[in-house]
C-alpha positions in Angstrom: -39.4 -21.8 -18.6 -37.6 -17.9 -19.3 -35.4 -17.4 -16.7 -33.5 -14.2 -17.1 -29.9 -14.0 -15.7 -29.8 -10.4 -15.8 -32.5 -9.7 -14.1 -31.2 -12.3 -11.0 -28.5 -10.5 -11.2 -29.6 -6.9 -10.6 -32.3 -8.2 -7.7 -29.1 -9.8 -6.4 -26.7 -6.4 -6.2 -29.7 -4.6 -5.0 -30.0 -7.3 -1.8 -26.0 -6.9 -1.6 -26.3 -3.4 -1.2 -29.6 -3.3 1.2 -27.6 -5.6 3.8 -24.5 -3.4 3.6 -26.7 -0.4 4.0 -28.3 -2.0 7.6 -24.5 -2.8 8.7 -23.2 0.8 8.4 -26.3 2.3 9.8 -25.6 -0.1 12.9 -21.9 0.8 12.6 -22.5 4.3 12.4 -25.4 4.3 15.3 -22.5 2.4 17.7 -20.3 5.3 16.7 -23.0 7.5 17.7 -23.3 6.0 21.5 -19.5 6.0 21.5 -19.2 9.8 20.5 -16.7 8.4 17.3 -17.4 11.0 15.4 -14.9 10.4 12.9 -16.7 6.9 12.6 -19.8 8.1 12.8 -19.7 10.4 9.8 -17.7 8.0 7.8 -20.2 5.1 8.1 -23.0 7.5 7.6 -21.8 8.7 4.3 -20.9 5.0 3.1 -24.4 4.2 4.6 -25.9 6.6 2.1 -23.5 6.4 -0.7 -24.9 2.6 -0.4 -28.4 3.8 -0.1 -28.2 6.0 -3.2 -26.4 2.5 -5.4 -29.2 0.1 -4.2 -32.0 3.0 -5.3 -30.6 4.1 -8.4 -28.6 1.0 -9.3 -30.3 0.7 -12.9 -29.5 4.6 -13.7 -25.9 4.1 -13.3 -25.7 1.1 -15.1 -27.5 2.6 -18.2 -25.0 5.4 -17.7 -22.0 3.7 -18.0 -23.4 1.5 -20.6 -23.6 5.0 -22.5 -20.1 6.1 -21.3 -18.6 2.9 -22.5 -19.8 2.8 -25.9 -19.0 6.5 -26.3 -15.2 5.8 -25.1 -15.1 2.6 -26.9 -16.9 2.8 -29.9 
């Protein structure tokens, strides 16, 4: 039996990060009915800052992988 904690792990953030996306896209569409528009654009922008973190979740980690060991090596 190979389980792989890591790999739980990542399909794990990735689910976090899909159900926060649907809750600011429904906090941002109430906003929209509401005509909050400071709400509005604020949930849309964490709604896709979330969006971009659940698609290229694996790029950033590689990335600071590389920062760290440059800093810290």
């Amino acid at each position: 039996m190979d389980f792989n904690f890591q790999e739980v792990t990542s399909n794990l953030i990735s689910q976090i990060g899909f159900i926060i996306l649907l809750i600011m896209v429904v906090r941002a569409l109430i906003a929209y009915t509401r005509e909050d528009w400071g709400q509005f654009f604020s949930g849309l922008v964490l709604g896709l800052f979330c969006l971009i973190v659940v698609f290229f979740g694996p790029q950033f980690e590689e990335l600071a992988k590389a920062l760290g060991n440059t800093i810290f090596s």
